[in-house]
Structures are given as structure tokens and as C-alpha cells.
KENUPA-570446 format. One record per residue (C-alpha): x, y, z. Coordinates in steps of 0.001 Angstrom, whole numbers, padded with zeros to 6 digits, always signed. Layout:
<atoms>
XYZ;...
</atoms>
This chain:
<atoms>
-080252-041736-024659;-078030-044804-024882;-075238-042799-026910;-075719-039966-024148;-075158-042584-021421;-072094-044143-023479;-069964-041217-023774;-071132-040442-019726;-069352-043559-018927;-066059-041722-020452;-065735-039022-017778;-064663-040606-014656;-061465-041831-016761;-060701-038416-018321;-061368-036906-015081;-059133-039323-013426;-056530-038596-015939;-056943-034882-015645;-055810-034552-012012;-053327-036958-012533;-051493-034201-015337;-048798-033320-012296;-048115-036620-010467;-050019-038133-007709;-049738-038726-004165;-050770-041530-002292;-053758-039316-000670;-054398-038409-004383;-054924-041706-005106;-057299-042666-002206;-059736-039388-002607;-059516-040297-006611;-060539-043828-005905;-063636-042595-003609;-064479-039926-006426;-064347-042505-009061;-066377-044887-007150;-068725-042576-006065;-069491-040992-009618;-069162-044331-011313;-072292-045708-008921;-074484-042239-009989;-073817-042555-013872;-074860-046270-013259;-078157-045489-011022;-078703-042744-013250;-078758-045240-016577;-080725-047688-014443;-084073-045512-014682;-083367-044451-018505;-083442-048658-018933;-079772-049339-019338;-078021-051895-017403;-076761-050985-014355;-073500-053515-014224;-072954-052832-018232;-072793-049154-017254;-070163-050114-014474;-068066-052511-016862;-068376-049282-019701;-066924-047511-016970;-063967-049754-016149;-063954-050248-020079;-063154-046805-021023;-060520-046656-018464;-058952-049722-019702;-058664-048665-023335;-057549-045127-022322;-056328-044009-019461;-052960-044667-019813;-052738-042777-022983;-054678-040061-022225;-052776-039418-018516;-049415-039723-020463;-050655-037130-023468;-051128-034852-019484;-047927-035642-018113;-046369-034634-021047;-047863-031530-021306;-048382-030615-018356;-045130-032241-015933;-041675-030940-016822;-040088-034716-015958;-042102-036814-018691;-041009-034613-021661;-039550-037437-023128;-042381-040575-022880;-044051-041988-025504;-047187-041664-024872;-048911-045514-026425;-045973-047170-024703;-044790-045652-021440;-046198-047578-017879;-045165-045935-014581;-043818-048257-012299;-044882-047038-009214;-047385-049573-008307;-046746-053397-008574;-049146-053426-011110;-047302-050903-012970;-044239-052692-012634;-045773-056428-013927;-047900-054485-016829;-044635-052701-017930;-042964-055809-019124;-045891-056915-021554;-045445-055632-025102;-047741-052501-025609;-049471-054220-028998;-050508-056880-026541;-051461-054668-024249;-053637-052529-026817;-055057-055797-028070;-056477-056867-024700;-057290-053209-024099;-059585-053654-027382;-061007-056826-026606;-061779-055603-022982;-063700-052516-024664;-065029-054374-027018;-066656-056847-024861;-067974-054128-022313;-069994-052110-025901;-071348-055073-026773;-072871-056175-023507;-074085-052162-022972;-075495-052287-026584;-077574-055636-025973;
</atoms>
């Protein structure tokens, strides 16, 4: 059950990334951040009676997002949004946020590497 609840913690970032595929609006991003929240707490209560940690299932969560949302919501956009045609998909940061825009200026192996170590952390706390 432990794999089962490991690859669970995946979906709220591939969902997330999924209905970001044509942009996002600023209501988007609100009802996506209540969504993610929301589903995030069940998978975690959910875990809780199968014996897993509730806060390792929440830092999976964040985790998985970490390592891959970017990529993943770039592989959409540039499917799926004629005016990202041209991103590379490890490397490009939006800079619509002021995250975004601090993020953006860090080189993307750094960014992978502390995107691996984040990941890595979170498995090995969910696996102990």
C-alpha cells in the first residue's frame, strides 16, 4: 500500500499541471490552490489510517511538485498553447510571479539539484 500511496501523492501536481496546459488566470490560480489543498489534506487523511505519515504524505506532495511541475506544465504549454512553441522545457521559468522572476535567474542544474535533494529528502522520510 505504501507504493499505492506514493504514486497518489503525484496527482495533485499533474493535475495542477494539466489545467495549467493554456495559461492561467489569477482566479485559476486561487480555485487551483483550494483544489490542491483540499485533495492534498484527503490523500494525507486517507494514508493516515493505512499507517503512513500524515505530514510525510504532505511533504511527498509538495515533493513531487517540486521535482516536476515545472517540467511537466512546460511539456503542456508546449503542446497544448500556440505562444510557448519555442521553450525548452528543463529550463524555461515564467516570470509572472515574483517567485518566478527570482527562480528564473538561478541556473537550471542548480535548480534540478535542489529539486533532487528536496525529493529525495521527502522519499526518505515517507519510506521510514
Amino acid at each position: 500500500m505504501t507504493w499505492v500511496i506514493f504514486f497518489v501523492c503525484l496527482i495533485p501536481a499533474i493535475y495542477e499541471a494539466y489545467t495549467d496546459r493554456f495559461g492561467e488566470s489569477k482566479k485559476d490560480k486561487i480555485i487551483d490552490g483550494i483544489l490542491l489543498v483540499a485533495g492534498s489534506l484527503v490523500i494525507a487523511g486517507v494514508s493516515w489510517w493505512f499507517g503512513q505519515n500524515p505530514l510525510s504524505v504532505l511533504l511527498l506532495i509538495f515533493a513531487w511538485r517540486v521535482l516536476l511541475f515545472n517540467q511537466v506544465v512546460n511539456w503542456f504549454l508546449k503542446r497544448y498553447s500556440g505562444n510557448h512553441n519555442d521553450i525548452n522545457i528543463w529550463t524555461y521559468i515564467g516570470t509572472t510571479s515574483p517567485i518566478d522572476k527570482i527562480i528564473s535567474k538561478v541556473n537550471p542544474v542548480v535548480r534540478l539539484a535542489v529539486r533532487v535533494v528536496v525529493f529525495g529528502f521527502a522519499v526518505w522520510w515517507f519510506l521510514s
